[in-house]
Backbone atoms as SQL, in Angstrom:
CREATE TABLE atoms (id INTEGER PRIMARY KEY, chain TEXT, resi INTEGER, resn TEXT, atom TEXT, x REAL, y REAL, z REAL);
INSERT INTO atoms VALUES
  (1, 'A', 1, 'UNK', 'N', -10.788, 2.086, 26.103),
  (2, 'A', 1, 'UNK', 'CA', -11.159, 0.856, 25.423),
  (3, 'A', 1, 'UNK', 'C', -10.028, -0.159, 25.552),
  (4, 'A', 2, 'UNK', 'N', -10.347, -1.341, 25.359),
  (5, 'A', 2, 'UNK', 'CA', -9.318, -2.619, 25.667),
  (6, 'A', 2, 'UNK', 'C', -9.222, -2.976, 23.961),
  (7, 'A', 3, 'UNK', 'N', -7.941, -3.498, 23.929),
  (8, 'A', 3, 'UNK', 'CA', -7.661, -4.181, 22.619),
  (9, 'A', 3, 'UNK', 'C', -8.694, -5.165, 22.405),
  (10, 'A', 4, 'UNK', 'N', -9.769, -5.863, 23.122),
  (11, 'A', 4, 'UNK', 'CA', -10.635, -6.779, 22.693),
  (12, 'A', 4, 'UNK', 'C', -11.869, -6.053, 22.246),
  (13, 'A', 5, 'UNK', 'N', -12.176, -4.822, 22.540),
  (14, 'A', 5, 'UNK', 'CA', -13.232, -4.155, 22.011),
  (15, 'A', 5, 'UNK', 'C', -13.250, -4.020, 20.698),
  (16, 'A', 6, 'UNK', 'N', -11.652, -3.876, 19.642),
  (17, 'A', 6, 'UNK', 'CA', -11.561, -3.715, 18.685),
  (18, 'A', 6, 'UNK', 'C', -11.474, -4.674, 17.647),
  (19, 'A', 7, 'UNK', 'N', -11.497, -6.049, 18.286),
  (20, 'A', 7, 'UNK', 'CA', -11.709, -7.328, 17.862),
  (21, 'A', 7, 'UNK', 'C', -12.127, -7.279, 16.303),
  (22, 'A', 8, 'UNK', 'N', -13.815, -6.963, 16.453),
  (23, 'A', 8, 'UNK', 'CA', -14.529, -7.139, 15.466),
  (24, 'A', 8, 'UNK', 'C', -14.038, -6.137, 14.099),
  (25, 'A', 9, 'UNK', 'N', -13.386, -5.528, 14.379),
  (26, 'A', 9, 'UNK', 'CA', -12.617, -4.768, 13.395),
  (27, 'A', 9, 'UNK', 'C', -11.542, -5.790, 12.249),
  (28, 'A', 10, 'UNK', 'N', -11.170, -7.202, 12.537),
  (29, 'A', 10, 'UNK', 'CA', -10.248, -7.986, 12.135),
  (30, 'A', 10, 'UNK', 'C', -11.018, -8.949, 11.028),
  (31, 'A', 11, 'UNK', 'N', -12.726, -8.630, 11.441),
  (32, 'A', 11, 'UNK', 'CA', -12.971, -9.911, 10.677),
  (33, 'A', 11, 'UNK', 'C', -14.337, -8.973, 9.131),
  (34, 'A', 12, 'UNK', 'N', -13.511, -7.788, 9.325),
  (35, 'A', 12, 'UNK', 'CA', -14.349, -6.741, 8.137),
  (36, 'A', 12, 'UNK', 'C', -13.229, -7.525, 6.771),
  (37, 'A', 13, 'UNK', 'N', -14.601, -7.557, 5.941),
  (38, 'A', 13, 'UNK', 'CA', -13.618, -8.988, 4.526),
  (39, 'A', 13, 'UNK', 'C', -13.331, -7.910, 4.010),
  (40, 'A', 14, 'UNK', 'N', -11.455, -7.946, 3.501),
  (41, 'A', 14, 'UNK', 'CA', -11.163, -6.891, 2.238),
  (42, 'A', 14, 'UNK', 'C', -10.296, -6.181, 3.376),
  (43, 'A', 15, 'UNK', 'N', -10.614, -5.884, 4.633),
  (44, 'A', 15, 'UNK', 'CA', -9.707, -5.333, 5.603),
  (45, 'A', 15, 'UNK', 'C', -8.419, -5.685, 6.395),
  (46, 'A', 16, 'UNK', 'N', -7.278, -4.741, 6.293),
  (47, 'A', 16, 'UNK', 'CA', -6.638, -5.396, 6.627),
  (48, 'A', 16, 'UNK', 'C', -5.938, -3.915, 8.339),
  (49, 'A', 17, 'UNK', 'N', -6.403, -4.608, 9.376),
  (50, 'A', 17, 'UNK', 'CA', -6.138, -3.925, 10.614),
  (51, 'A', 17, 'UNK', 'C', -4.677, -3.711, 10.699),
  (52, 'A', 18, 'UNK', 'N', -4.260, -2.209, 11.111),
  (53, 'A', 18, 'UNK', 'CA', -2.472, -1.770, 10.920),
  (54, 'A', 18, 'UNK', 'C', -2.258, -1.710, 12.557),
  (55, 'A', 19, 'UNK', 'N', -1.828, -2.966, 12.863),
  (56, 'A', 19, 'UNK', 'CA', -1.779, -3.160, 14.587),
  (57, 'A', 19, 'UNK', 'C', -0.160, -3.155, 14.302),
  (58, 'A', 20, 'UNK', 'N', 0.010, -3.030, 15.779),
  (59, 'A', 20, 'UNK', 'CA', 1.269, -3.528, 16.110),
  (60, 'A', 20, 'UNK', 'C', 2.341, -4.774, 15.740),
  (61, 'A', 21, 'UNK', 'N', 1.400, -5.804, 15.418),
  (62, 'A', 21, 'UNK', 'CA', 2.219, -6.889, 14.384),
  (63, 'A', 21, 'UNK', 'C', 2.238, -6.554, 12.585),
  (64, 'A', 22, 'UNK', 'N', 1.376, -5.697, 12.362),
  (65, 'A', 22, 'UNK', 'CA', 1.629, -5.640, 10.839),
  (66, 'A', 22, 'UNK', 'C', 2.615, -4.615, 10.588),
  (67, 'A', 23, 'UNK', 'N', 2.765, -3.529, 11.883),
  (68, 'A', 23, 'UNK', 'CA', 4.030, -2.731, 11.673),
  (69, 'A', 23, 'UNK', 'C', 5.299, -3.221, 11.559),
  (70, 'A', 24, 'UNK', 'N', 5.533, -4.349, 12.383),
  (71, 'A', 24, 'UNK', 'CA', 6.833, -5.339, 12.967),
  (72, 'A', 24, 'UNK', 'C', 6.489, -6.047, 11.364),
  (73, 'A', 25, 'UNK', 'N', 5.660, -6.365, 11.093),
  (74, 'A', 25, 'UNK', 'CA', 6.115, -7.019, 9.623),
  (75, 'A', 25, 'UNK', 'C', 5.616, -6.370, 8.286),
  (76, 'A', 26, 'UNK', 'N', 6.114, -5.440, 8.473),
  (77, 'A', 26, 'UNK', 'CA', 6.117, -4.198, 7.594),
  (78, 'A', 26, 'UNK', 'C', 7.401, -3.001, 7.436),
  (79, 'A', 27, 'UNK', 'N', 7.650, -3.248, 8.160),
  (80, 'A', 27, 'UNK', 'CA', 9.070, -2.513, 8.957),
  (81, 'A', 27, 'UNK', 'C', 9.498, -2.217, 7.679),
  (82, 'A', 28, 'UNK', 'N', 10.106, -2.861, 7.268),
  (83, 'A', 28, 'UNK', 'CA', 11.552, -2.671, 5.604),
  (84, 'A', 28, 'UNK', 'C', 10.421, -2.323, 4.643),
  (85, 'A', 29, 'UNK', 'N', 9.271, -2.966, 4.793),
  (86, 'A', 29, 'UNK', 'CA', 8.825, -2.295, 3.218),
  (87, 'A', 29, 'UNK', 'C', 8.140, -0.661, 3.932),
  (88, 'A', 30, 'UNK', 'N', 8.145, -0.161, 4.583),
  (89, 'A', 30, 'UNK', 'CA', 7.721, 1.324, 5.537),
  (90, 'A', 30, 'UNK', 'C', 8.717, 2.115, 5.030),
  (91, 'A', 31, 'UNK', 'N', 10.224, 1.295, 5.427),
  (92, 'A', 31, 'UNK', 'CA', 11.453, 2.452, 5.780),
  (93, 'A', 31, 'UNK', 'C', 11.438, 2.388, 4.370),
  (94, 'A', 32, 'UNK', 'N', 11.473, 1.620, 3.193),
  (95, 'A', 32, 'UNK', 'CA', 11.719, 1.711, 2.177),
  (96, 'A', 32, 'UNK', 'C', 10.751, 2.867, 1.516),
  (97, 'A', 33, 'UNK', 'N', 9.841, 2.754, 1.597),
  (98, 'A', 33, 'UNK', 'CA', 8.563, 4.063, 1.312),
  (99, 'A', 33, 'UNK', 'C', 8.839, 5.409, 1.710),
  (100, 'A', 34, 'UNK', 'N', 9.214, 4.862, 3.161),
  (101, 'A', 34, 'UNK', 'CA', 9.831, 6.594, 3.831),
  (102, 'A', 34, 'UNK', 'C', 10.906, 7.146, 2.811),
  (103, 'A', 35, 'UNK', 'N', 11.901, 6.193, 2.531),
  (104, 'A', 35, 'UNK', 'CA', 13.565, 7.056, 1.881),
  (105, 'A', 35, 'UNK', 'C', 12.691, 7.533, 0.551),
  (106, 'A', 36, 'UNK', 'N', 11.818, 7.388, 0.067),
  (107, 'A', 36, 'UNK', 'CA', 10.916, 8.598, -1.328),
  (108, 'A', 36, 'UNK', 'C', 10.612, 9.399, -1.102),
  (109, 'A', 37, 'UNK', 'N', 11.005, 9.929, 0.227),
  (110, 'A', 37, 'UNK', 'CA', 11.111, 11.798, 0.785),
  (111, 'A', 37, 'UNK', 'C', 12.066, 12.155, -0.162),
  (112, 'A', 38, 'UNK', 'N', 13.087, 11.609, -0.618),
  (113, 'A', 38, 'UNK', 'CA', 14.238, 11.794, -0.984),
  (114, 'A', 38, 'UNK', 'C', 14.008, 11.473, -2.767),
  (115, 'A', 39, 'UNK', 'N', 14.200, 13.176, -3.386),
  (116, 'A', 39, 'UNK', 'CA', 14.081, 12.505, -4.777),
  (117, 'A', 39, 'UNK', 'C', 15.498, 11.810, -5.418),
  (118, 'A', 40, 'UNK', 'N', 16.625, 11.491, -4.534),
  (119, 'A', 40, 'UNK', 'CA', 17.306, 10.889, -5.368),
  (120, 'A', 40, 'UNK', 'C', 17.489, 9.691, -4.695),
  (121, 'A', 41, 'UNK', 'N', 16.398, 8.670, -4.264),
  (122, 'A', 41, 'UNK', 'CA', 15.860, 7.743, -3.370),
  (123, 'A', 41, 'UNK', 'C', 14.844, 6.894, -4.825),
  (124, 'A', 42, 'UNK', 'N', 14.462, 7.986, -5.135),
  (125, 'A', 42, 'UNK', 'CA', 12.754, 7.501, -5.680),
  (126, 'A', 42, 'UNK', 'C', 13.701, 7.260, -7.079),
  (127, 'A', 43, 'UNK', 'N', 14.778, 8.045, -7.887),
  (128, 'A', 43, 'UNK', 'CA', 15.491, 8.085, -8.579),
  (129, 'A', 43, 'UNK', 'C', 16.542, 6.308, -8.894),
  (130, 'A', 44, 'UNK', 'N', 16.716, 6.082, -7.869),
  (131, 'A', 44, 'UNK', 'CA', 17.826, 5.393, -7.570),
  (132, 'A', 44, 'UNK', 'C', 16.739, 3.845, -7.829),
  (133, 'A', 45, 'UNK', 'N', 15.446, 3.880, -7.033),
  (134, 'A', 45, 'UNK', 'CA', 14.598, 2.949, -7.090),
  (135, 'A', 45, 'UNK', 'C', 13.879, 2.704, -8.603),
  (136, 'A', 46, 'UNK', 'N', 13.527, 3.866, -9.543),
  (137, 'A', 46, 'UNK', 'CA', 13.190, 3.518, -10.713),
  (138, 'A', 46, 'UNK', 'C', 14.231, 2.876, -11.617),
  (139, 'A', 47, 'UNK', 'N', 15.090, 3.128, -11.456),
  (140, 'A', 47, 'UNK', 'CA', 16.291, 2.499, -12.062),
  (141, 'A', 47, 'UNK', 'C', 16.276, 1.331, -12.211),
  (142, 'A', 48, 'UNK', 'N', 16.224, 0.735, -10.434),
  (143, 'A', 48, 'UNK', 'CA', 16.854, -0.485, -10.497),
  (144, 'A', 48, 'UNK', 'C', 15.784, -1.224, -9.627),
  (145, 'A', 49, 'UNK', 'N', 14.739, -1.761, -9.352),
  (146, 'A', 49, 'UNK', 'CA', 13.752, -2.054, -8.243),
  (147, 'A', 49, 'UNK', 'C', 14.197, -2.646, -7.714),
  (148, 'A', 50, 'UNK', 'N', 14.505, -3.601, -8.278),
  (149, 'A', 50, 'UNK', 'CA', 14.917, -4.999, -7.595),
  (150, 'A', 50, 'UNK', 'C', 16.143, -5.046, -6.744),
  (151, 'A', 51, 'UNK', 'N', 17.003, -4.416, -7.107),
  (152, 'A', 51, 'UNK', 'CA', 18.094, -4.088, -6.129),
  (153, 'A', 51, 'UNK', 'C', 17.728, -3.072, -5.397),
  (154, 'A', 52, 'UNK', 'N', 16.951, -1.940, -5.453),
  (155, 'A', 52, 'UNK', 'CA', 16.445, -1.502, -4.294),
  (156, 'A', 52, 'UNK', 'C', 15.473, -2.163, -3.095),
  (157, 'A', 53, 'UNK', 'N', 15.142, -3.522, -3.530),
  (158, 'A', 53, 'UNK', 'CA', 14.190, -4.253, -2.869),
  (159, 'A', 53, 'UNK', 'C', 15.392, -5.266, -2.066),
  (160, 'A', 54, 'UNK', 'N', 16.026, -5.393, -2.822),
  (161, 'A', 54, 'UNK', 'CA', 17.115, -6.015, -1.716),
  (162, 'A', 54, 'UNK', 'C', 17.408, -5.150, -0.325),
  (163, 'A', 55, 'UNK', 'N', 18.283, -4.229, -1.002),
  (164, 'A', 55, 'UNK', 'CA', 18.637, -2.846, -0.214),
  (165, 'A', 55, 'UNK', 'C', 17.537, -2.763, 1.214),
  (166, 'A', 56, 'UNK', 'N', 16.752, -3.196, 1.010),
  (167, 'A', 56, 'UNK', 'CA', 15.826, -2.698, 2.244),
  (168, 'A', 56, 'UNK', 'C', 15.483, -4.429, 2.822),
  (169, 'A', 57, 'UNK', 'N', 15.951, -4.961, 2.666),
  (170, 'A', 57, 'UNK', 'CA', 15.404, -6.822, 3.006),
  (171, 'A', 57, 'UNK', 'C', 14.065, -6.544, 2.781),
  (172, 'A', 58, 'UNK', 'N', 12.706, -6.280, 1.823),
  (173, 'A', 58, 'UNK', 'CA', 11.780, -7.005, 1.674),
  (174, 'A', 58, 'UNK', 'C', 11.762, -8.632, 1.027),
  (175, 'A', 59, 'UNK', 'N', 10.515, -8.732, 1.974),
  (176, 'A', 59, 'UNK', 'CA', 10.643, -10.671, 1.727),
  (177, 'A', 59, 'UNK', 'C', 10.128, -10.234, 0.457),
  (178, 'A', 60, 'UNK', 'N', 9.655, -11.673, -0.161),
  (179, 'A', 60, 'UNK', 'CA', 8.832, -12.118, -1.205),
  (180, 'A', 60, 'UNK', 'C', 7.670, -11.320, -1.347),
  (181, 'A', 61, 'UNK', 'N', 6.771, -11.288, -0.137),
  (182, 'A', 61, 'UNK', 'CA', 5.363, -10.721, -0.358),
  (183, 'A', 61, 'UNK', 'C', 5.324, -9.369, -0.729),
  (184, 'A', 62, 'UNK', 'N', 6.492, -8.756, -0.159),
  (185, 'A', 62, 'UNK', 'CA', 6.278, -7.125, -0.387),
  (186, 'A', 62, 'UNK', 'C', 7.034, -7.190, -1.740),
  (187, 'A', 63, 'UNK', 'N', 7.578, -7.963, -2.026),
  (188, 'A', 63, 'UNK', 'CA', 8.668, -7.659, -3.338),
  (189, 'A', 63, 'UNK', 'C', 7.648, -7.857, -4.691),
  (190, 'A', 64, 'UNK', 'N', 6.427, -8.588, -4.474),
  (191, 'A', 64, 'UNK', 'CA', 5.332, -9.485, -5.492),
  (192, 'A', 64, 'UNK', 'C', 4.599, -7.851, -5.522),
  (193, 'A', 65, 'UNK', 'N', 4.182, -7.613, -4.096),
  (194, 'A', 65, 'UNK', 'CA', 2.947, -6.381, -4.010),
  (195, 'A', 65, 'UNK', 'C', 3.571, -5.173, -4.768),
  (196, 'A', 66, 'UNK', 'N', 4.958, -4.679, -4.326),
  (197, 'A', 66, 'UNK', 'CA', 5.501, -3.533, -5.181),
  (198, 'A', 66, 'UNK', 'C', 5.287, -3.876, -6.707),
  (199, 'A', 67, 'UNK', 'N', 6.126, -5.092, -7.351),
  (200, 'A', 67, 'UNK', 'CA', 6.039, -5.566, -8.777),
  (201, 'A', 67, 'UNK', 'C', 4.689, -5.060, -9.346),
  (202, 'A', 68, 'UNK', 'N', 3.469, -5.369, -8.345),
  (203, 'A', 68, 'UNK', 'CA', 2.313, -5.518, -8.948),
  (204, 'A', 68, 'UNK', 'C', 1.567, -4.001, -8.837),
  (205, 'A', 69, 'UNK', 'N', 2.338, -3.379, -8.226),
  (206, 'A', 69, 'UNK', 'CA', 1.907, -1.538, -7.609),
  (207, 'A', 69, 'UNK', 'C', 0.586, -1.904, -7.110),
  (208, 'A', 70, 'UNK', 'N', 0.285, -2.766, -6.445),
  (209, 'A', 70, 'UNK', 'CA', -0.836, -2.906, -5.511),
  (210, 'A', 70, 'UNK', 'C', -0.758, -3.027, -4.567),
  (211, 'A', 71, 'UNK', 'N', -2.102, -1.013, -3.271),
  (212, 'A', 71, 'UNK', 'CA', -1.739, -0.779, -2.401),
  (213, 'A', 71, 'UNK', 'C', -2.164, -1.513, -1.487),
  (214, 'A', 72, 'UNK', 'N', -3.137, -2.463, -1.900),
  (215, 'A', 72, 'UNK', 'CA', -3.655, -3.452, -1.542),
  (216, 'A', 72, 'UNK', 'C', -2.949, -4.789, -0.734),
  (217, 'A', 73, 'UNK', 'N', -2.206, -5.056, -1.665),
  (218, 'A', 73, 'UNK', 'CA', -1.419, -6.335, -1.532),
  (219, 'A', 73, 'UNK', 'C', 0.118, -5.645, -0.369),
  (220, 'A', 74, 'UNK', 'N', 0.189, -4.256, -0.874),
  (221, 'A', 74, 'UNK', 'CA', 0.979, -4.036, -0.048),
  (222, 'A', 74, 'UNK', 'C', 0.932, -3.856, 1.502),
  (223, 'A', 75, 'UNK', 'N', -0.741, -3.437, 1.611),
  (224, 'A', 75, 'UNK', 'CA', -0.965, -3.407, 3.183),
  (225, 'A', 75, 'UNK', 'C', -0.954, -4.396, 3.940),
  (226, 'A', 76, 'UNK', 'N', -1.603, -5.694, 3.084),
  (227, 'A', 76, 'UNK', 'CA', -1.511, -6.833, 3.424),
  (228, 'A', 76, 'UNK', 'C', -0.195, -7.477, 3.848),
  (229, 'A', 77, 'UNK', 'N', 1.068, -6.893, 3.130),
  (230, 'A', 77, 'UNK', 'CA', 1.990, -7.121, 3.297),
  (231, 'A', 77, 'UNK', 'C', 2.989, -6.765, 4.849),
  (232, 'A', 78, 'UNK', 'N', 1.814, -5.675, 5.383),
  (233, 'A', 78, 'UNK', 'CA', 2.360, -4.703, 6.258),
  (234, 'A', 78, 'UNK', 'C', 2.655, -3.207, 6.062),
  (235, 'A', 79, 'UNK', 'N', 2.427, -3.184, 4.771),
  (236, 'A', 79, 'UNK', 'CA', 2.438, -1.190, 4.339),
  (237, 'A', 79, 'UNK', 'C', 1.945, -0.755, 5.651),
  (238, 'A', 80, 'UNK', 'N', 2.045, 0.638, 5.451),
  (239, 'A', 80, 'UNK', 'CA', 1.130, 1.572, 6.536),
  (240, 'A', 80, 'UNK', 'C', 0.779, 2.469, 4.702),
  (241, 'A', 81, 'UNK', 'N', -0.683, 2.887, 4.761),
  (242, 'A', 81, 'UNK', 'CA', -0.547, 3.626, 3.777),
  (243, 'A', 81, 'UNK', 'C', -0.002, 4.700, 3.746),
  (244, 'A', 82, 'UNK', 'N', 0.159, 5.909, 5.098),
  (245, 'A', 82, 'UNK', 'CA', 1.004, 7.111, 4.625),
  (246, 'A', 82, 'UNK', 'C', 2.126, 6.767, 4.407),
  (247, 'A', 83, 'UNK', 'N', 3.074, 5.697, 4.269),
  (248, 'A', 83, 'UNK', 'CA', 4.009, 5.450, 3.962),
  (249, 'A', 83, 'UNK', 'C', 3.976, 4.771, 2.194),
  (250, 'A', 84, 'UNK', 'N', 2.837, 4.236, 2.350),
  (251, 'A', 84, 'UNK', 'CA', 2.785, 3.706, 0.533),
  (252, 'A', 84, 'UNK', 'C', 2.125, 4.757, -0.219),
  (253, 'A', 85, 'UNK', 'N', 2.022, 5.858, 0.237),
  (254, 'A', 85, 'UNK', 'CA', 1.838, 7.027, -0.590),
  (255, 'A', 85, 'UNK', 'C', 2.558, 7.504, -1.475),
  (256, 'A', 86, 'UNK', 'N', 3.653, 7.361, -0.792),
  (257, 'A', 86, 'UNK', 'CA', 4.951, 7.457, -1.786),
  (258, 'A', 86, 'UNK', 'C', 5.268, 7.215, -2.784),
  (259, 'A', 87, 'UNK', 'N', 5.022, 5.528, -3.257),
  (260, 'A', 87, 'UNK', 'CA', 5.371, 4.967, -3.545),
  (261, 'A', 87, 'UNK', 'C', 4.484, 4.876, -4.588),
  (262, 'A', 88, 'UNK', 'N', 3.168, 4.811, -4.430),
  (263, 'A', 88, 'UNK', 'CA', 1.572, 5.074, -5.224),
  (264, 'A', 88, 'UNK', 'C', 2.009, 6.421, -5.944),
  (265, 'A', 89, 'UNK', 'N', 2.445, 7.807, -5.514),
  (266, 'A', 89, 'UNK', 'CA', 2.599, 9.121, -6.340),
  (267, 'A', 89, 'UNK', 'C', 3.874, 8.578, -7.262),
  (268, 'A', 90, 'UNK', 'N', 4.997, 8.279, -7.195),
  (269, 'A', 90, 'UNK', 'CA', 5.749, 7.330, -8.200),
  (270, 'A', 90, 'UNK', 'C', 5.641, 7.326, -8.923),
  (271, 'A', 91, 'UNK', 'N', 4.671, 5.973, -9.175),
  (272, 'A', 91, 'UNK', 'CA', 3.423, 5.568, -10.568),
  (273, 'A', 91, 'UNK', 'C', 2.519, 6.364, -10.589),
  (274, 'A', 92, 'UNK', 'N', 2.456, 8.062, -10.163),
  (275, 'A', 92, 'UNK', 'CA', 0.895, 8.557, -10.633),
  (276, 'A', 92, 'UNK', 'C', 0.224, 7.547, -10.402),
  (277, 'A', 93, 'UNK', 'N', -0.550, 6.996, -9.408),
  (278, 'A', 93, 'UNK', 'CA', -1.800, 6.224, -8.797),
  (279, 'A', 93, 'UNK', 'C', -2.124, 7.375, -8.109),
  (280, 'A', 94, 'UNK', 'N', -3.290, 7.706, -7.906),
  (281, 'A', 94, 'UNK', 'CA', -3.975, 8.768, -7.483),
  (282, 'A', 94, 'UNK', 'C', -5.365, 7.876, -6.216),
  (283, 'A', 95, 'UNK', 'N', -5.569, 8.658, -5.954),
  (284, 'A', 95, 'UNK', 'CA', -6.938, 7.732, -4.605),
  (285, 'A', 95, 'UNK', 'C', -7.685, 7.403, -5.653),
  (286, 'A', 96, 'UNK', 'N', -8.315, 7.696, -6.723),
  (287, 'A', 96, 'UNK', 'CA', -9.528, 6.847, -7.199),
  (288, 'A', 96, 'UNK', 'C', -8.519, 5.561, -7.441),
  (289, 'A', 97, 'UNK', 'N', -7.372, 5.588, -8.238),
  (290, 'A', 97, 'UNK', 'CA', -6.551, 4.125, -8.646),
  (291, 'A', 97, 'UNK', 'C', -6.652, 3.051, -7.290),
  (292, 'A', 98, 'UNK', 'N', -6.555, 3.870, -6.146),
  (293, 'A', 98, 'UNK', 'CA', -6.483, 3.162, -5.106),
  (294, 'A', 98, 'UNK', 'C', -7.741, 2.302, -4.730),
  (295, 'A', 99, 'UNK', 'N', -8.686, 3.339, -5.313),
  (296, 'A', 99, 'UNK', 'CA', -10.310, 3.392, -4.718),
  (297, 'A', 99, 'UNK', 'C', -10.451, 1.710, -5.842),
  (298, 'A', 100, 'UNK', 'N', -10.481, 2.214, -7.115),
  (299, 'A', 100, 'UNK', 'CA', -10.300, 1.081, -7.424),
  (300, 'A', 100, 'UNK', 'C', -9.882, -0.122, -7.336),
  (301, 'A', 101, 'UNK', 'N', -8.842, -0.731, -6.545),
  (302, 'A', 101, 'UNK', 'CA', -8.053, -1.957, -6.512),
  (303, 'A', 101, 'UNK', 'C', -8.825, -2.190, -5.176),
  (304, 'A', 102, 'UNK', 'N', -9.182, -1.459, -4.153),
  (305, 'A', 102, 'UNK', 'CA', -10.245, -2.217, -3.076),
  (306, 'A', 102, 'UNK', 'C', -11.445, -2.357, -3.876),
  (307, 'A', 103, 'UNK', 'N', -12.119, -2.255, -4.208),
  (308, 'A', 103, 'UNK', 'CA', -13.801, -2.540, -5.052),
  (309, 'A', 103, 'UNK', 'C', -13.281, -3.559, -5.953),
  (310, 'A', 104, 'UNK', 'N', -12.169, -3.585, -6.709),
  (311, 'A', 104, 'UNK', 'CA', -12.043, -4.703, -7.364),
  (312, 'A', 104, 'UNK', 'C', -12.030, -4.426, -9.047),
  (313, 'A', 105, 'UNK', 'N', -12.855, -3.262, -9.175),
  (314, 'A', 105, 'UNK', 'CA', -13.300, -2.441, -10.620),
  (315, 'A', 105, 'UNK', 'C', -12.003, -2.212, -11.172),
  (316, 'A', 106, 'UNK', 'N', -12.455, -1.411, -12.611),
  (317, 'A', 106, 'UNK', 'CA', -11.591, -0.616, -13.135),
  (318, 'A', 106, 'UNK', 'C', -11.920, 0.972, -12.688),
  (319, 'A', 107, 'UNK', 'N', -10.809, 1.594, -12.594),
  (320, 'A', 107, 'UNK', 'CA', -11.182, 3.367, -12.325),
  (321, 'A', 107, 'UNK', 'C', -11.875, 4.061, -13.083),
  (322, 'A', 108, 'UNK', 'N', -12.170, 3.635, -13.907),
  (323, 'A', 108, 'UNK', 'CA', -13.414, 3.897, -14.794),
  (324, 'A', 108, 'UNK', 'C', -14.635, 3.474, -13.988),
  (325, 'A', 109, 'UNK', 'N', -14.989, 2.494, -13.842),
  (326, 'A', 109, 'UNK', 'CA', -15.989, 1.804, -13.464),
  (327, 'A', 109, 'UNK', 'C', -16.214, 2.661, -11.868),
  (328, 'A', 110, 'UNK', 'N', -14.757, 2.395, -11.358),
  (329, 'A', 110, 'UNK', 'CA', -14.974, 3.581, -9.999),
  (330, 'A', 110, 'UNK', 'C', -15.293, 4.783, -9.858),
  (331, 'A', 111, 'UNK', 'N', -14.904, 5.474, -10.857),
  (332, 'A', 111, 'UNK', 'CA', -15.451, 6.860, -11.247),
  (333, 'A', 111, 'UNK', 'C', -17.129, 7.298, -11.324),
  (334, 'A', 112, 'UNK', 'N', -17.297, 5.938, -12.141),
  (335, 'A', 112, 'UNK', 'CA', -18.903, 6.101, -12.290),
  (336, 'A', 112, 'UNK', 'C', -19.463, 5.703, -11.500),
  (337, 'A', 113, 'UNK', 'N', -19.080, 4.747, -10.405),
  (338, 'A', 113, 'UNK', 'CA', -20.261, 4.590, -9.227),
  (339, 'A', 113, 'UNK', 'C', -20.073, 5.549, -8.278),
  (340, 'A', 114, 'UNK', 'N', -18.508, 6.618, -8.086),
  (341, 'A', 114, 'UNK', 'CA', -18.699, 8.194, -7.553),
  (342, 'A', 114, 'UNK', 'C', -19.777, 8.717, -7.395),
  (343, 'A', 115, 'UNK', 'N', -19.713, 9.148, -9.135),
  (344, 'A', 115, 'UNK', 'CA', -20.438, 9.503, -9.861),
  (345, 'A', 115, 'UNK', 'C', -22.156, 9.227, -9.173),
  (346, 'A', 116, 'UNK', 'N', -22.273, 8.247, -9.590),
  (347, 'A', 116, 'UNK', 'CA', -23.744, 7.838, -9.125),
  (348, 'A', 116, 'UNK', 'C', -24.170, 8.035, -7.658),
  (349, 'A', 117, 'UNK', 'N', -23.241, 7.898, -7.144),
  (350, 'A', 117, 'UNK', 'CA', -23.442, 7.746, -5.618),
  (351, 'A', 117, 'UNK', 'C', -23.524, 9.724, -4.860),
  (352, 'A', 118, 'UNK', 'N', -23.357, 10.523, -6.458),
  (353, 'A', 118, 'UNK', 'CA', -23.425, 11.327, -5.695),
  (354, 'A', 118, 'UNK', 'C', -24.726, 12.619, -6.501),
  (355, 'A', 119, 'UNK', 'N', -25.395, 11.734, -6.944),
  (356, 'A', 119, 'UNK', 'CA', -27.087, 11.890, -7.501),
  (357, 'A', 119, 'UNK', 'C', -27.646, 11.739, -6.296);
């Protein structure tokens, strides 16, 4: 397949495609996700965020998306999610929390259309 076959993949609303430019601008907020292999990484970051957000040069956008623990805003930002996994187990966010912030709901509300969807 050619990179133009995958085109139509860019213009799905709510989606955000993890190409080769969102890695390049994602980079620092990635490596920063990666060092939470390390529990005295994840330690060092609850402490102090904001100086751990230095520590890694995230711009503005990733520095707003972490503040806001949205994995959302963070992909947008350039996350890769196995890398904002990390960062999501942290805060106990679990996949429905996640499931939630794409639909827009509360995890409640996500739970129950599961739920329904699996009548």
């Amino acid at each position: 397949m050619t990179a133009s076959e995958f085109d139509h993949h860019t213009t799905i609303p709510g989606t955000t495609l993890f190409d080769g430019e969102q890695a390049m601008k994602g980079y620092q907020l990635n490596k920063m996700c990666y060092s939470f292999n390390v529990a005295s990484a994840r330690d060092e970051y609850l402490a102090d965020p904001e100086s751990y957000y230095d520590k890694f040069k995230l711009n503005e956008d990733q520095k707003r998306a972490c503040r806001n623990k949205n994995v959302l805003e963070m992909i947008a930002a350039g996350g890769n999610i196995y890398y904002l996994a990390k960062f999501a187990g942290m805060f106990k966010l679990d996949v429905q929390d996640v499931g939630a912030q794409q639909t827009g709901i509360t995890k409640e509300a996500f739970k129950e259309k599961l739920r329904k969807a699996g009548d």
